[in-house]
TORBAVEX-982356 format. One record per residue (C-alpha): residue number from 1; z, y, x. Coordinates in steps of 0.001 Angstrom, whole numbers, padded with zeros to 6 digits. Layout:
# TORBAVEX-982356
SITE/NUM/Z/Y/X
...
# end
This chain:
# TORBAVEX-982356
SITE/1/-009998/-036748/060577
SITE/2/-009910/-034364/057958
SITE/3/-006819/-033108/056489
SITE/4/-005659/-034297/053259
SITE/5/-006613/-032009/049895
SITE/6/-003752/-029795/048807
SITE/7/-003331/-028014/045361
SITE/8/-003034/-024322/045416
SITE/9/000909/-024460/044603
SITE/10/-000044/-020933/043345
SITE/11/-002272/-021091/041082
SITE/12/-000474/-025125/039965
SITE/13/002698/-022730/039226
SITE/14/000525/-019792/037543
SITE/15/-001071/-022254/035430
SITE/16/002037/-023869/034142
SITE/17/003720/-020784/033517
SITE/18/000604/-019215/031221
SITE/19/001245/-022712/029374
SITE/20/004645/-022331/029177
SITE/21/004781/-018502/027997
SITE/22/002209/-019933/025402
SITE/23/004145/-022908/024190
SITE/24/006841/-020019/023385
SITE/25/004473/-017886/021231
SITE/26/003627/-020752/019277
SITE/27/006878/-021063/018623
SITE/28/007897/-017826/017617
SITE/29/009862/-017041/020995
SITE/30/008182/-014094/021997
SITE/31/011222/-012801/024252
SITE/32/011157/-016118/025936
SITE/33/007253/-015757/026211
SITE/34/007313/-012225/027367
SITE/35/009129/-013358/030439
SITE/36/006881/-016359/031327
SITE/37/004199/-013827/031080
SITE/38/005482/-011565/032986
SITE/39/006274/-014297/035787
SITE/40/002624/-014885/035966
SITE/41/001855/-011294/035985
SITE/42/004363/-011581/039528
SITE/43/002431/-014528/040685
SITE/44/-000707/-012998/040171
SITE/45/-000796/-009202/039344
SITE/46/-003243/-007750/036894
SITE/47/-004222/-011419/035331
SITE/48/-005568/-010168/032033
SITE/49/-004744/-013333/030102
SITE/50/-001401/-012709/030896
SITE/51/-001447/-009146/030011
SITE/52/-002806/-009794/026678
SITE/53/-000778/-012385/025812
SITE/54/002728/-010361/027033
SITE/55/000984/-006905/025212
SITE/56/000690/-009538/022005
SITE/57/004235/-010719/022141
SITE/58/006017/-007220/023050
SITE/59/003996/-006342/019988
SITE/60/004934/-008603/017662
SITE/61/008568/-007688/018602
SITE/62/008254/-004235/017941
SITE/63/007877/-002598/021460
SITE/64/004645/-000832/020453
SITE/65/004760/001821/023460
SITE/66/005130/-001045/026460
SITE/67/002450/-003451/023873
SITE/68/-000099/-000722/024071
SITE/69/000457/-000075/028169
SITE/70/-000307/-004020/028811
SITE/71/-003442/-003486/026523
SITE/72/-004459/-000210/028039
SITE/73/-004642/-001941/031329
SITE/74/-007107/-004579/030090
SITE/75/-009224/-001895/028269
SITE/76/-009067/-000008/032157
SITE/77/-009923/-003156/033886
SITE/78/-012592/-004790/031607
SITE/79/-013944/-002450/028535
SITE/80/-015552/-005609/026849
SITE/81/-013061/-008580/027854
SITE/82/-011660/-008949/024738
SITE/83/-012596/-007125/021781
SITE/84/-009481/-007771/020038
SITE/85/-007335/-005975/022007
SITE/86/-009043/-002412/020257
SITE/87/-007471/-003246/016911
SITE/88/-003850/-004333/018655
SITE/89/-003847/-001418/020438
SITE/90/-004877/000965/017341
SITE/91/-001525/-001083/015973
SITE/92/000460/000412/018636
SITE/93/-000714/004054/017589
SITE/94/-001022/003389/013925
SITE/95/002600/001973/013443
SITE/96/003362/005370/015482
SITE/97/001591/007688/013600
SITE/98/-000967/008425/016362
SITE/99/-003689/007663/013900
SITE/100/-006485/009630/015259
SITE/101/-005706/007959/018948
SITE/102/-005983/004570/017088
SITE/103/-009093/005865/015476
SITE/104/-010591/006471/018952
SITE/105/-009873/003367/020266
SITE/106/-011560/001432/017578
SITE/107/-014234/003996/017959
SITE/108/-014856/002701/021394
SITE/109/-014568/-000775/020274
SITE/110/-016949/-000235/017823
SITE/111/-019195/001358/020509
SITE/112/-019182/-002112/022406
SITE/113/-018989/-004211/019081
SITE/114/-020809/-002603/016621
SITE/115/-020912/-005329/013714
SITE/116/-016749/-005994/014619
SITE/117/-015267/-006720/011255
SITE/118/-011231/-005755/011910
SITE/119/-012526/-002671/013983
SITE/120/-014824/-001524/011078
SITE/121/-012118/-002588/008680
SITE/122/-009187/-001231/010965
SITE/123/-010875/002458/011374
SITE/124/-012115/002803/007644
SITE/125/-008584/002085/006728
SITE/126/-007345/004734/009021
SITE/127/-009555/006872/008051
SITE/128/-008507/007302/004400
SITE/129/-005127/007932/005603
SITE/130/-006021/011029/007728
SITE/131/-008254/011471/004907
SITE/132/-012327/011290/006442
SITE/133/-013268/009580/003565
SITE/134/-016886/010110/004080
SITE/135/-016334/007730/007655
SITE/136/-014579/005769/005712
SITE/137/-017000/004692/003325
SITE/138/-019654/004493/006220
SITE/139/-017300/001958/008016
SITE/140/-016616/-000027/004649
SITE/141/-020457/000098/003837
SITE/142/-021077/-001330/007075
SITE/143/-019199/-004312/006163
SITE/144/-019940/-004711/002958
SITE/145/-023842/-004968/004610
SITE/146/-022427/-007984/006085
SITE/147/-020739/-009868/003442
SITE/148/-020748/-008049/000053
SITE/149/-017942/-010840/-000874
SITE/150/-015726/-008833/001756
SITE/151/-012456/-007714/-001037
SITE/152/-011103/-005993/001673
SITE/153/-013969/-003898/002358
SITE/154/-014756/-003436/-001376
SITE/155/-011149/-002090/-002550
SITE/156/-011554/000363/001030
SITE/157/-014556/001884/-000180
SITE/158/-013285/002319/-003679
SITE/159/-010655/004118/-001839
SITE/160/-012729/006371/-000364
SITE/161/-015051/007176/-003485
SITE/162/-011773/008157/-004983
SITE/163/-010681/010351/-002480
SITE/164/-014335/012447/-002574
SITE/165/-014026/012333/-006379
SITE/166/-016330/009686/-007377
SITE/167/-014205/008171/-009904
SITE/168/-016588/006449/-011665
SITE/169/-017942/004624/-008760
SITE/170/-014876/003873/-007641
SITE/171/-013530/002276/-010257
SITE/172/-016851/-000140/-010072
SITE/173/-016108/-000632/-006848
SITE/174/-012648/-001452/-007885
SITE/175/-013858/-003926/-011076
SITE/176/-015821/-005900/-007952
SITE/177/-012988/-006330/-005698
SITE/178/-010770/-007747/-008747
SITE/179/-013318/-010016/-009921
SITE/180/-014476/-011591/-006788
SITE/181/-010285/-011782/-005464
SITE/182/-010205/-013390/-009241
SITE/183/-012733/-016291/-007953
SITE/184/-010916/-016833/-005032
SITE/185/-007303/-016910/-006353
SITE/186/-008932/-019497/-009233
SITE/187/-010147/-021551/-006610
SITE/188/-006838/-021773/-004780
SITE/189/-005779/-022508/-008045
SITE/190/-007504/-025664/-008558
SITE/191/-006802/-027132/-005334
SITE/192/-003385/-026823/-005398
SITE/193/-003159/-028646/-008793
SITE/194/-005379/-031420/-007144
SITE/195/-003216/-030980/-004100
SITE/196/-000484/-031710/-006904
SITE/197/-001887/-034625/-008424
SITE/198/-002340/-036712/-005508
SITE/199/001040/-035638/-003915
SITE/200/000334/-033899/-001295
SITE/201/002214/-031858/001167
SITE/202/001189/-028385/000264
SITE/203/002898/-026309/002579
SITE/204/000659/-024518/005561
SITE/205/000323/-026128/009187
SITE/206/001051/-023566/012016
SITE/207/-001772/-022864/014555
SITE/208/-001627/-024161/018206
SITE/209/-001600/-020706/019739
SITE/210/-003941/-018058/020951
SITE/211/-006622/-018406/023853
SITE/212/-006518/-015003/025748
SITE/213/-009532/-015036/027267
SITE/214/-013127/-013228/027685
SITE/215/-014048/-015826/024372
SITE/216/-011110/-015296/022524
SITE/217/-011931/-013160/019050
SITE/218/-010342/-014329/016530
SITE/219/-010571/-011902/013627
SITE/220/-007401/-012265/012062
SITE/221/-006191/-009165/014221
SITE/222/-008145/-007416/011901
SITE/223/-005579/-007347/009493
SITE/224/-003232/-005908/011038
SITE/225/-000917/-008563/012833
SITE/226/003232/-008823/011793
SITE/227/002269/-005215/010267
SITE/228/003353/-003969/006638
SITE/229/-000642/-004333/006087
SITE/230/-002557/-000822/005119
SITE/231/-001880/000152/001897
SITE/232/-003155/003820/001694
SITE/233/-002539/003756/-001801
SITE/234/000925/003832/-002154
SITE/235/001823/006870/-002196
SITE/236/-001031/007411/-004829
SITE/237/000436/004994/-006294
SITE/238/004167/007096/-007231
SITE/239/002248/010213/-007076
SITE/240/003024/011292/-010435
SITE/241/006859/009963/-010135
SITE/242/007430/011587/-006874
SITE/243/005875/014720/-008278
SITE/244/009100/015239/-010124
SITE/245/009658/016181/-013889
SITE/246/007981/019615/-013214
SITE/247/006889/020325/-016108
SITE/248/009817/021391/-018461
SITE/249/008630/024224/-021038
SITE/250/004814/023333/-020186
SITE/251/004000/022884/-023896
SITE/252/002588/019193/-023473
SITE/253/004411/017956/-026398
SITE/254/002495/016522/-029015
SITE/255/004925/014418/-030765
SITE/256/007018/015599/-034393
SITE/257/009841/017033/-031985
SITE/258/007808/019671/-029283
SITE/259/011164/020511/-027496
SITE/260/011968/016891/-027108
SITE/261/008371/016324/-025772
SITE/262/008924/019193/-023027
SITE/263/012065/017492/-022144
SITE/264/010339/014346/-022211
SITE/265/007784/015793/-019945
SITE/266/010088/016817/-017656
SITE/267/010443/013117/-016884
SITE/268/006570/012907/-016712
SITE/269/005447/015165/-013583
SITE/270/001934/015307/-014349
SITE/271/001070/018501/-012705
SITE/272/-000475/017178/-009878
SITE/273/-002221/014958/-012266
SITE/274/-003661/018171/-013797
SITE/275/-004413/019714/-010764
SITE/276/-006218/016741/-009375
SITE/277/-008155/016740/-012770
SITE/278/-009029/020671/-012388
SITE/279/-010241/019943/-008875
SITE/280/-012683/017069/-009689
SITE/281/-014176/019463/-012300
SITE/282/-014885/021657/-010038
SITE/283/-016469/019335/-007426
SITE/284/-018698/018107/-010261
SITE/285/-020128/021299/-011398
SITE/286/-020598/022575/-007733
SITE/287/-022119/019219/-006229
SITE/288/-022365/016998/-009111
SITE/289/-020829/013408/-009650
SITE/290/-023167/011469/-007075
SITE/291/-023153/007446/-007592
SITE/292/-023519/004940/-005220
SITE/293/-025315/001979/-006094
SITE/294/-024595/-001554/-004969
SITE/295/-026268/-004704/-005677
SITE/296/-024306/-007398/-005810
SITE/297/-024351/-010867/-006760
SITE/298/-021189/-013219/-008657
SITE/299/-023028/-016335/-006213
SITE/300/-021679/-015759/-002742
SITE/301/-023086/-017246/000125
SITE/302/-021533/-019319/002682
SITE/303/-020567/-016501/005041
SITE/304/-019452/-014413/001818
SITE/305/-016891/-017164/001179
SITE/306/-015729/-017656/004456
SITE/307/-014842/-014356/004597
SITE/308/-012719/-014819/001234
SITE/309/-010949/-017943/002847
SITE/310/-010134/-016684/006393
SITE/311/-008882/-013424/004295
SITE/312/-007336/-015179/001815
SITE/313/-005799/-018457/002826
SITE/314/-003282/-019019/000104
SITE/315/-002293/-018080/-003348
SITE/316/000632/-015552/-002240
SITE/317/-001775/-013300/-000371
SITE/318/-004925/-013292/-002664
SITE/319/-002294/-012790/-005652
SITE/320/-000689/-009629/-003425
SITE/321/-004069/-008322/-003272
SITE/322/-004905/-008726/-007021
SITE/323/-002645/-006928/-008015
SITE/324/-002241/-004674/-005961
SITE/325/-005892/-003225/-006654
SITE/326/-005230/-003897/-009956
SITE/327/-002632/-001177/-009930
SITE/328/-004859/001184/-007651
SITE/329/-007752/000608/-010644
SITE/330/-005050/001623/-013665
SITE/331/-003494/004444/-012095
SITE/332/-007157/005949/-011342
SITE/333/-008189/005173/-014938
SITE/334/-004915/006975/-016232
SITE/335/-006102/009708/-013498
SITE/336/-009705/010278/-016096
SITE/337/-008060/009564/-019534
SITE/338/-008271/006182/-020435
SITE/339/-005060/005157/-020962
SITE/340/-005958/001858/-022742
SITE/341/-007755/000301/-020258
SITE/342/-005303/001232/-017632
SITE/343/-002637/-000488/-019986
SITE/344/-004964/-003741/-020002
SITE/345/-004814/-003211/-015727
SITE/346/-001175/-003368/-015614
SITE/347/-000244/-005795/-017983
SITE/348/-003032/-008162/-016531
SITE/349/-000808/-007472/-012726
SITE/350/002317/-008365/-015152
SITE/351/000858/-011527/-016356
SITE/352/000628/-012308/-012679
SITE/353/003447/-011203/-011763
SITE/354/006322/-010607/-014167
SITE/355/008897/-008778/-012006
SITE/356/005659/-006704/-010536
SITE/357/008103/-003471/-010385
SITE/358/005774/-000591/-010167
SITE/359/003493/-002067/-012863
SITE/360/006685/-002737/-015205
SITE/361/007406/001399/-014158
SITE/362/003709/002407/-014818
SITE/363/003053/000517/-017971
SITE/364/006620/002146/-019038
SITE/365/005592/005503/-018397
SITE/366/001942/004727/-020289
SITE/367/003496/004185/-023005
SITE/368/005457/007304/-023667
SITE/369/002340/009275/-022502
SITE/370/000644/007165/-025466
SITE/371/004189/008031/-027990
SITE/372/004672/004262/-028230
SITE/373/008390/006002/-027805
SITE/374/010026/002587/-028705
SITE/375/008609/-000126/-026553
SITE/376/008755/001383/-023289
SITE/377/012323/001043/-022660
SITE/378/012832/-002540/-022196
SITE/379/009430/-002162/-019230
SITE/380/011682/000807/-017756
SITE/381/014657/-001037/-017898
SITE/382/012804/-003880/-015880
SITE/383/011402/-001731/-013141
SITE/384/015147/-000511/-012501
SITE/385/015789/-004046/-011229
SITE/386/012824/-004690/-009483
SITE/387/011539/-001307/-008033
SITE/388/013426/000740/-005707
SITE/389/010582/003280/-005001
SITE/390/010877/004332/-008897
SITE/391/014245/003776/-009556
SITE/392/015247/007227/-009873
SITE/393/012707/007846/-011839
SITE/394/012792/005390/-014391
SITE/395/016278/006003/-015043
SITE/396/015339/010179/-015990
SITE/397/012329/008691/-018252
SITE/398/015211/006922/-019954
SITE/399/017841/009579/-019637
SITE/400/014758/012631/-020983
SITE/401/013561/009910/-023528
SITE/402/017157/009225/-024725
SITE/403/018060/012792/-025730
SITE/404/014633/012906/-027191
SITE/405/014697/010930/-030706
SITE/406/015562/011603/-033904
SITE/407/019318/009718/-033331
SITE/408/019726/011430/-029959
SITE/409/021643/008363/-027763
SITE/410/023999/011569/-025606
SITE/411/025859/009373/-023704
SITE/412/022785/006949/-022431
SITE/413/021141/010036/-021625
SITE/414/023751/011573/-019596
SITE/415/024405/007773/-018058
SITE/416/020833/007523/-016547
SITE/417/019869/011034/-015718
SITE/418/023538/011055/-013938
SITE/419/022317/007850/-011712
SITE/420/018810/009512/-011220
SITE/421/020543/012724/-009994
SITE/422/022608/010500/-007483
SITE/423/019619/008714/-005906
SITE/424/017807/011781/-005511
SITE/425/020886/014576/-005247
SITE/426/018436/017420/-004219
SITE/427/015724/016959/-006909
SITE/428/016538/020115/-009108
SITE/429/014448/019030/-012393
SITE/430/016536/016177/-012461
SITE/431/019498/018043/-012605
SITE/432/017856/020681/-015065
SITE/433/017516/017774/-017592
SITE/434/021003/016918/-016811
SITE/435/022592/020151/-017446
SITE/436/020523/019982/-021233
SITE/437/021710/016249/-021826
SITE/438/025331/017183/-020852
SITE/439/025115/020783/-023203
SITE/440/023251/018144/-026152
SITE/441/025884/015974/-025242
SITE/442/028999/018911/-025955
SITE/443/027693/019919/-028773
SITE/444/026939/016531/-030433
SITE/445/030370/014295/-029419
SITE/446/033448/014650/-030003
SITE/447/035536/016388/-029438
SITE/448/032440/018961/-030028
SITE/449/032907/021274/-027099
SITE/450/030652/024470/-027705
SITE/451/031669/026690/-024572
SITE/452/030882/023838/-022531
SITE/453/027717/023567/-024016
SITE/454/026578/026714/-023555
SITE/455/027948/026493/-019662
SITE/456/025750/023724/-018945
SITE/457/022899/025378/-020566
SITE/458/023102/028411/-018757
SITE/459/023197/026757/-015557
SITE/460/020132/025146/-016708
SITE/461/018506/028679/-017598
SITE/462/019326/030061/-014473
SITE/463/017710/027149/-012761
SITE/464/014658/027553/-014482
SITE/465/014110/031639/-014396
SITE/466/015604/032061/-010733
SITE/467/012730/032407/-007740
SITE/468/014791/029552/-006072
SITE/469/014756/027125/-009142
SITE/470/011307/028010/-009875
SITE/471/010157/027433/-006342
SITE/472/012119/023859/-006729
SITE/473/010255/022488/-009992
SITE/474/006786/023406/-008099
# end
């Protein structure tokens, strides 16, 4: 007789466990996961489903260097078993700072994928922050071929035109992104009201986990999973303010008091503003401004949109993105001149977003550079509670503008450049424009202290003429 059928208990146990680990993920225990996985990985070694999933979880946790050896290992046994696991491995290196072994990764994904949204995505990205902006815009191009909806894609290669000093393109390229992320936050819009007005629950359903398999591609990794997202432009963003107030004496003022203006100035930092200016002159009359032209149409198709609501799946993201490319698209048109229409940019981010801290800082700051001397206060003020990056900053705008009217306010001067010399202690233009509030200061309130006027005001001369102050304010 023949003998009766018996399950593998192997691969019955293996099988339970890969459910198990996934049940876990689901759930957001990735520690608990991690060990199912790696159970399965002792049942069976080198299962790649299980090596994926424990890379994915070790990941999410923040254990980049073990994350990346699990995905190197699938990469080693199977180049094209799941194309995914190019972009979580460029993570690994990217949230390192390896970002030209992350770029060579995705280059190899790209290699075996070559129309692979988050790898295209992924390495133009990375590219603008090791600065190739030229394979940048080719990657961001390439997308763009394939949806021209694509936001993401669109603010990336405005990116990039900016970096090779196509400013007006870029800011086209810009005006695009905003408008189509416009249509898509509108839309949102209107379904949650009708979500509203029949009573239903709005809040989001969770997924039922991932498949890791040869099939499984879904394209969310492309944005950078449980990352801080790429945002290349932030420290383009606080260029200017983390430039410092280097430009005390420079001349800029234009207002009835110069001297108040230079001090005022010093609160600007808009010599690497200049510089960046003088530089795209140059690039223009050597290689002139060269345009890229794009056709593109306000009636997306049905893959355009689906890109816009797999990107974009609720109002909190798409109204992140907004403004956040809003704020890229003012501070480039303050970059060229046009101060007005970067004021319309950030107060259209402020209408979305009230406590938007950088845009209170930046339309602050706008308006001295415009002299609107007394409404930029209360937007300063603001960005002090809702803006950590600029903090500093906007308190020595307030301190420099302070000592700079016709009623000089001494004490509210001293009061915020002392606070902006505390969060940044080592900045010397701070404390130059200290050392000239405190000698206004002596001189103006009583008891009217003239030797300690002149004290502070030497310091402050010394600072300025010695190699070692000089070298400072640069």
């Amino acid at each position: 007789p023949a003998l009766p059928l018996i399950v593998d208990s192997v691969k019955r146990d293996l099988t339970s466990v890969i459910a198990w680990g996934r049940e876990k993920m689901a759930e957001g225990a990735y520690e608990v996961a991690v060990q199912h996985f790696t159970a399965a990985l002792e049942l069976k070694p080198g299962l790649m489903q299980a090596l994926v999933a424990r890379g994915d979880c070790l990941l999410k946790l923040g254990y980049e260097d073990k994350a990346r050896e699990d995905f190197a290992e699938v990469i080693k046994r199977d180049a094209g078993f799941n194309r995914n696991i190019y972009v979580m491995i460029a993570l690994c290196f990217k949230r390192s700072g390896e970002y030209k072994q992350a770029i060579r990764y995705l280059t190899h994904c790209i290699g075996h994928f070559s129309t692979f949204r988050p790898a295209l995505i992924a390495r133009g990205e990375l590219s603008l922050k090791v600065q190739d902006y030229k394979r940048a815009c080719n990657d961001f191009r390439q997308v763009l071929a394939q949806s021209q909806a694509d936001v993401v894609a669109r603010r990336g290669l405005a990116e990039a035109l900016r970096g090779l000093g196509e400013f007006k393109e870029s800011l086209r390229q810009y005006q695009i992104a905003i408008e189509d992320a416009t249509m898509r936050r509108d839309t949102l819009e209107r379904q949650e009201l009708s979500k509203e007005g029949y009573g239903s629950d709005t809040t989001r359903g969770g997924g039922g986990g991932s498949q890791y398999d040869s099939e499984a591609e879904d394209d969310h990794f492309g944005q950078w999973p449980d990352d801080d997202g790429y945002r290349p432009s932030t420290e383009q963003q606080q260029s200017d303010a983390d430039n410092g107030y280097n430009t005390i004496g420079s001349g800029r003022g234009q207002s009835e008091n110069e001297n108040a203006d230079e001090l005022r100035d010093a609160a600007s930092g808009d010599d690497e503003l200049q510089y960046q200016e003088e530089q795209q002159q140059q690039q223009q009359q050597q290689q002139g401004l060269q345009l890229q032209q794009y056709q593109h149409s306000s009636q997306n198709d049905g893959g355009d949109q689906r890109v816009l609501e797999e990107s974009f799946p609720d109002m909190e993201k798409i109204t992140e993105f907004l403004t956040d490319t809003l704020l890229r698209r003012a501070l480039l048109l303050r970059l060229v001149g046009d101060l007005t229409s970067a004021g319309e940019c950030l107060l259209e981010i402020l209408r979305l977003d009230v406590r938007h801290g950088l845009a209170l800082f930046w339309y602050g700051k706008l308006l001295l550079e415009q002299h609107r001397h007394q409404e930029a206060p209360g937007f300063l003020q603001a960005s002090i509670q809702h803006c950590d990056a600029t903090r500093a900053h906007a308190h020595a705008l307030l301190g420099a503008l302070f000592m700079s009217w016709g009623e000089p306010d001494c004490e509210g001067s001293v009061r915020h450049l002392r606070e902006a010399s505390r969060l940044l202690p080592g900045y010397m233009p701070i404390k130059i424009t200290l050392w000239i509030s405190q000698g206004m200061a002596s001189l103006r309130l009583p008891p009217k202290q003239p030797d300690v006027a002149l004290n502070y005001l030497d310091k402050a001369l010394n600072a300025l003429t010695s190699t070692k102050g000089s070298k400072g304010l640069r």
